[in-house]
N, C-alpha and C positions, 0 to 999 in steps of 0.2 A: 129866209137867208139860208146858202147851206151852209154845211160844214166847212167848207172851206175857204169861206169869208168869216167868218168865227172865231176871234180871237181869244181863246181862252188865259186864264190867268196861269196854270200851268202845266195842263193836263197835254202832250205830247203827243198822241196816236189821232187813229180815226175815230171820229163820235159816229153811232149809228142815232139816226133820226126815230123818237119813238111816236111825238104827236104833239100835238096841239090843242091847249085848253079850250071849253066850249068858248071860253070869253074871247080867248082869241092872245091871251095879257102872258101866258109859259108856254114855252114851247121846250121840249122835253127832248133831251138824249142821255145816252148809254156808251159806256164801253163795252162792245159785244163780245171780246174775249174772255171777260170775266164771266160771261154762261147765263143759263137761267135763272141764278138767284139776283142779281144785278139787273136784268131782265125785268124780274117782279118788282121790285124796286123802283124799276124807273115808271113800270105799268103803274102803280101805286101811287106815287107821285104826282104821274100826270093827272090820274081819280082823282087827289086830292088837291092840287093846285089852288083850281078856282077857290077854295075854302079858306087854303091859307091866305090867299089874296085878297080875300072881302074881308076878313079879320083885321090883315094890315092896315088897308084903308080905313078900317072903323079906329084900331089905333092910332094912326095919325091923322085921322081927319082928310087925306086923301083917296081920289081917285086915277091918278093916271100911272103911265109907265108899263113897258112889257119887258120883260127877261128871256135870257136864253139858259139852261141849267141841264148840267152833264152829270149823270150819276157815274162814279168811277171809284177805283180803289186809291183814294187820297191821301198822299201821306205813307201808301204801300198797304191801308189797312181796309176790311171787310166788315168790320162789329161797330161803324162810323163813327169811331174813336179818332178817323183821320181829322177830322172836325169839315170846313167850309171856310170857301175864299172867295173873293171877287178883284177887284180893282179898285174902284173908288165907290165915293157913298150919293151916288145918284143914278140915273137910268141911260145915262149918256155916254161915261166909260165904265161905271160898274153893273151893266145891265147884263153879264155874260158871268153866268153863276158857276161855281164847283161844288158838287156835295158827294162826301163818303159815302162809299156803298153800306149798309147794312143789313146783312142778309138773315133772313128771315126776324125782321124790325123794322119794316118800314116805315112808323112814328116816329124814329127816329129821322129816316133822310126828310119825311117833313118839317120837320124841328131843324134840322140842320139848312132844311132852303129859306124855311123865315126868320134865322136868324142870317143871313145874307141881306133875303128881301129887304127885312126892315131897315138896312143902313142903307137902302138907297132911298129911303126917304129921311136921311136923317143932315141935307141941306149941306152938304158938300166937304164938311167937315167932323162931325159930331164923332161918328163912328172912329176916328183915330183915339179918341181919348177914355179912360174909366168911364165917365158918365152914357155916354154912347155903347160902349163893351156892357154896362150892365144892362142898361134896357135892351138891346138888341137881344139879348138873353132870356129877361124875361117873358119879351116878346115870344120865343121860340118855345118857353117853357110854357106860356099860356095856350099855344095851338094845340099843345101834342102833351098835355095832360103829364109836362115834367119829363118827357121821351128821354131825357140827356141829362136826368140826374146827377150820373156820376161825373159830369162836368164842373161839382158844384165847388167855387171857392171860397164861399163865405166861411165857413169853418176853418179855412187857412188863414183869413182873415184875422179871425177871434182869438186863434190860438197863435200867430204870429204878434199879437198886443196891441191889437185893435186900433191900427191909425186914425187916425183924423184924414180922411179921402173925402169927408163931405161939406168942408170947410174949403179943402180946396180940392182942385180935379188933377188926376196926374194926367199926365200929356203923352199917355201911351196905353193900346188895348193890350197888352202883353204883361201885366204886372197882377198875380192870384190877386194880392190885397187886396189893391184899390177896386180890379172885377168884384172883389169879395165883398168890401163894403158899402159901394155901390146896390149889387145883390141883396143886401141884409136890407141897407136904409128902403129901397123900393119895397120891400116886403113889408116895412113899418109903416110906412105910406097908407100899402094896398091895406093896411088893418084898420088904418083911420080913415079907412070908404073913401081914398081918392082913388079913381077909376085908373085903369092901366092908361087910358087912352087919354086922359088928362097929364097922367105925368109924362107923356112921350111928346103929346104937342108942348108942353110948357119944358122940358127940357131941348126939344130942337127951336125953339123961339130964343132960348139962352143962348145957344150955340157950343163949339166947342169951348170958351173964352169963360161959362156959366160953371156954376158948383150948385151943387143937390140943397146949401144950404139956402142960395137965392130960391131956388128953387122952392124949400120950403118956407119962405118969407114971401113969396107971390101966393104959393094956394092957402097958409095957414093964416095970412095979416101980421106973424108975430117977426121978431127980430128975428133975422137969419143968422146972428152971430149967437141965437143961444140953440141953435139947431143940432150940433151935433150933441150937446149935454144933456139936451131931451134928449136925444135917440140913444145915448148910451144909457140914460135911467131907464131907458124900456129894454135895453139889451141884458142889464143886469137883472131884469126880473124875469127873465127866461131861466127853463131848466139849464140850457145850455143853445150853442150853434151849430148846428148836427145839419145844416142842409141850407142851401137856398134860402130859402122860402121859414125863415125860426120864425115867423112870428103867422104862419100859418093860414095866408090871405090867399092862396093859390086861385086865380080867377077859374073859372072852370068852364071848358069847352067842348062842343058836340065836334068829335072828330067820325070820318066817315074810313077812319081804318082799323081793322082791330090791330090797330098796328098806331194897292194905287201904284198898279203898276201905271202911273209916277206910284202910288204905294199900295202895297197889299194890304186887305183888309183880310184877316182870314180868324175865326173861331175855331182853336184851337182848346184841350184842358191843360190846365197850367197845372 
């Protein structure tokens, strides 16, 4: 496809064509006015594509789908604080990816594309709501060894007075808390040895309609109405909520870098 069948979500200019994954699944542009650090960036990216895309499919238990993704200065920014956008959350109108440049961090623009990627597996609706906002995070944080840290809201979360977001789901990616407490409860999960790739297929099987507490009454057997009061007896025995990831389950992964318009979906840090 070229550039100019490409409908981007809302990047403006001409995309330079940089290349195409060996699988065939990313195909990879640039904005060439931003130079050679955007440049390396998108060379990086395209290295590491096929990686984050077998990852994904390992988390959701899929194989298909191809994307198209533009590294640009999103947002106006370079240190890929712009965050990521798409369109919708499958491969049909959210297949045409935006990610922040980040120059000289390209772990990051990896982290910034599978946290796009994985909302287009996440069944046409998931990715509008908390429950979908935190995995897709996760997701992004287990490729790239935590690249987007300082993305993290769970400690907005904790120190805003710790909602109940797992009892129910707010109905929007846009709210620190709910990212936040979503964020935490996935962490308390990954500690209780349920795999990333289990809680990503069993929360896109709930839908967007599903809460983290069903969620933990499918993989635990127990009631889901006593779900968030366990997970705050495990929050209060932490030192504190100082990241993501408090309860210190971080999956760990070999990276190969030392590095809907009807609505947008876009990661952004709140």
């Amino acid at each position: 496809m070229s550039d100019s069948q490409i409908q981007w979500p809302s990047f403006p200019g001409q995309a330079t064509l940089v290349g195409t994954s060996p699988s065939g699944r990313v195909t990879v542009y640039v904005d060439a006015t931003l130079g050679q650090p955007a440049q390396q960036n998108a060379q990086d990216l395209l290295a590491d594509a096929d990686r984050v895309v077998q990852a994904n499919d390992h988390f959701f238990g899929t194989s298909t789908g191809s994307v198209n993704v533009i590294v640009f200065a999103l947002n106006g920014a370079t240190d890929g604080t712009g965050g990521a956008d798409h369109m919708g959350c499958d491969y049909v109108v959210g297949n045409n990816l935006e990610v922040c440049a980040s120059f000289d961090n390209s772990p990051r623009v990896s982290a910034l594309f599978e946290a796009e990627l994985s909302e287009c597996n996440m069944g046409g609706n998931l990715c509008g709501v908390s429950t979908g906002e935190a995995l897709s995070r996760w997701c992004a944080a287990t490729v790239s060894n935590n690249a987007l840290g300082d993305f993290a809201t769970a400690p907005t979360w904790f120190s805003d007075g710790a909602q109940d977001f797992v009892s129910q789901t707010d109905p929007t990616d846009g709210s620190a808390d709910s990212t936040g407490c979503g964020m935490a409860f996935i962490s308390w999960l990954l500690s209780q040895n349920f795999a990333l790739s289990t809680i990503a297929q069993g929360l896109v099987g709930l839908s967007a309609n599903g809460t983290f507490a069903q969620l933990y009454g499918n993989l635990t057997g127990n009631d889901p109405n006593t779900a968030f009061l366990t997970f705050m007896g495990a929050v209060q025995g932490l030192p504190g909520v100082n990241s993501d990831d408090p309860f210190g389950a971080m999956p760990t992964q070999q990276t190969t870098l030392a590095a809907f318009r009807p609505r947008s979906h876009r990661l952004v840090r709140k």
